[in-house]
C-alpha positions, 0 to 999 in steps of 0.5 A: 500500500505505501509502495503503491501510494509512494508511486501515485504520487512519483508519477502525479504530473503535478508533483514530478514536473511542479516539484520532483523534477526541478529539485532533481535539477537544483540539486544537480546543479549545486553538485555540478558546481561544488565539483568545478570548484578547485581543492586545497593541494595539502601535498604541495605546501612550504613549511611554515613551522615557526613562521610568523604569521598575522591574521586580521580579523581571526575571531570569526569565520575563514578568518578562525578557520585560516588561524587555525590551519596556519597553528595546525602547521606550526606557525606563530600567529598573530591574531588580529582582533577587535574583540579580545574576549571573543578572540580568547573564546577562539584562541579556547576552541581552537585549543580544544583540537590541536595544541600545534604552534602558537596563538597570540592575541592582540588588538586591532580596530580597523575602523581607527587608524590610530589603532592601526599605528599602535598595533604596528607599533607594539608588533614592532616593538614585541616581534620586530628589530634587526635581530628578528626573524621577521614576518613572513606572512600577512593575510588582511581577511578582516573586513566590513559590508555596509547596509544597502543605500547606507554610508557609515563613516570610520572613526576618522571620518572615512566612508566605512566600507572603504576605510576599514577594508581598503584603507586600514589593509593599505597602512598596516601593510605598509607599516608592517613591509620592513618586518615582511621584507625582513623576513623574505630576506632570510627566505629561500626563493621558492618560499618567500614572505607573503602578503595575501589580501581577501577582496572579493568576486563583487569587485567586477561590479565595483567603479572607483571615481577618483574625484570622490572616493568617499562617495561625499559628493556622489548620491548613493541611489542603489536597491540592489545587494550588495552594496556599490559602497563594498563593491567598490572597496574589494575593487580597492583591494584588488587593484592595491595588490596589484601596484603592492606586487609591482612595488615589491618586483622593482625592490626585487624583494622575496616577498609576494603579493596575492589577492582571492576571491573567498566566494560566497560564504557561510559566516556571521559577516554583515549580518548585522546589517538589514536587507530589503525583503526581496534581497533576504527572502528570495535572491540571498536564499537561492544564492545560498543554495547553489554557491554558499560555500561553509567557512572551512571551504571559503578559507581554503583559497586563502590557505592555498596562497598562503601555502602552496608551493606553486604560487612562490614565483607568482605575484599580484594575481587573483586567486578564486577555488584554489586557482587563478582567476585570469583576466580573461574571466573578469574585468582586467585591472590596470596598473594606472588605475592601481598606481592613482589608487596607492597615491590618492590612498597615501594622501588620505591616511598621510602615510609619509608621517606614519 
């Protein structure tokens, strides 16, 4: 009886083309998609025992998961946080599983560049000098996305999107270069210092305009998630790695410089921030579906340029699934465009009194 009912409504034309067939199709499609994704290659990795290693934004999400795998393989990592107690609370679990390399706290509010100085300051002063071995990596992971049609402001006044993802990232790179080029000075060519920075694939939707980076002068007429403001500051990340790698080439420096496309991941990330109705209850959902990728999977391309040996000779690139993202994919970036970027970002955090 429940064979022959399970077949009546099999074969119902209503159910089987109005819901059977297309979940068949949907999750095909969502396993179509999961398989074209590249995988972390834990068998080509450089060593990083006893490296030393700072992560911004290491309390939540790929941030934990990249702090975690990086301790998982000995390294001393530095974690960047806003949040001391809930950073413990990380430091905590983390523990739980493995007792492997070293995690060390420390503060680090993006929104304040003063912040930013004395973090640079302090990790100096404890880790740095030139008796040090240096810092061999840097992953600028921690960021913020802005409420659609909302522009919010920094502690100094900037448009936060910008200010926290781009222009923070810009001067503690540019504060903490001496310790990297230090630390790429005691490398071996095939496992150089590394800058990694996570923008994003919403960057092809970014357009900078130069005149008003800040968005003060142009109106924020927008309806559509995510926002233009955080398209506009991965576009920033992007293009800074890409002028940081031509700086870091002509200083002919072991140190590279790459940029990845984490996807569209699973974690607490602008979950503060309100979206319309039709954005949360219909695009977000189906675009969960099929791409949302778990905070283990969205760092796995942060870990392969942070690790992989294939990416030692290869810089100001971008990086998405665990492979390269060439240009004939996305909008190409120029090198003008990044290089007025550097500048007007110079002027704007005042990097030469740094």
């Amino acid at each position: 009886m429940i064979f022959s009912l399970f077949c009546q409504i099999l074969f119902n034309p209503y159910i089987f083309y109005g819901a059977l067939l297309p979940a068949i199709v949907a999750f095909g499609i969502k396993f179509k998609i999961k398989k074209a994704r590249g995988k972390l290659d834990v068998t080509n990795e450089v060593d990083i025992s006893g490296k030393l290693v700072v992560v911004t934004g290491a309390s939540d999400g790929i941030g934990k998961v990249t702090a975690e795998q990086l301790a998982v393989r000995g390294a001393k990592v530095v974690m960047a946080c806003r949040n001391l107690q809930k950073a413990q609370k990380v430091v905590d679990d983390i523990r739980s599983r493995t007792q492997n390399g070293e995690l060390i706290i420390m503060h680090l509010d993006l929104s304040s560049l003063s912040s930013v100085r004395k973090f640079a300051s302090d990790f100096t002063s404890k880790y740095g000098g030139p008796s040090s071995p240096g810092l061999s990596m840097l992953i600028n992971n921690a960021g913020v996305a802005n409420a659609v049609g909302i522009r919010s402001l920094t502690k100094d006044g900037f448009e936060e999107a910008f200010g926290v993802n781009h222009l923070a990232h810009f001067l503690l790179t540019n504060l903490l270069l001496p310790e990297i080029e230090r630390a790429g000075a005691l490398s071996t060519a095939d496992n150089p210092a590394r800058v990694i920075i996570v923008s994003s694939g919403v960057h092809v939707w970014g357009k900078l305009n130069f005149d008003d980076l800040m968005y003060e002068k142009t109106p924020l007429n927008e309806y559509l998630f995510p926002s233009k403001l955080y398209c506009n500051s991965k576009l920033a990340n992007a293009l800074f790695n890409v002028e940081l790698a031509r700086r870091l080439r002509a200083k002919k420096v072991k140190v590279t410089s790459n940029a990845l496309d984490p996807g569209l991941v699973g974690t607490n990330f602008g979950k503060d921030h309100p979206r319309k109705f039709f954005v949360r209850n219909v695009i977000f959902p189906i675009l969960s579906f099929f791409q949302m990728k778990s905070a283990r999977e969205g760092a796995e391309t942060t870990l392969h340029c942070a690790l992989s040996k294939y990416l030692a000779y290869h810089s100001g690139e971008m990086y998405r699934d665990c492979q390269f993202w060439d240009y004939t994919q996305r909008p190409k970036l120029t090198e003008k465009d990044a290089a007025l970027l550097w500048e007007k970002s110079e002027k704007f955090i005042k990097l030469t009194s740094a």
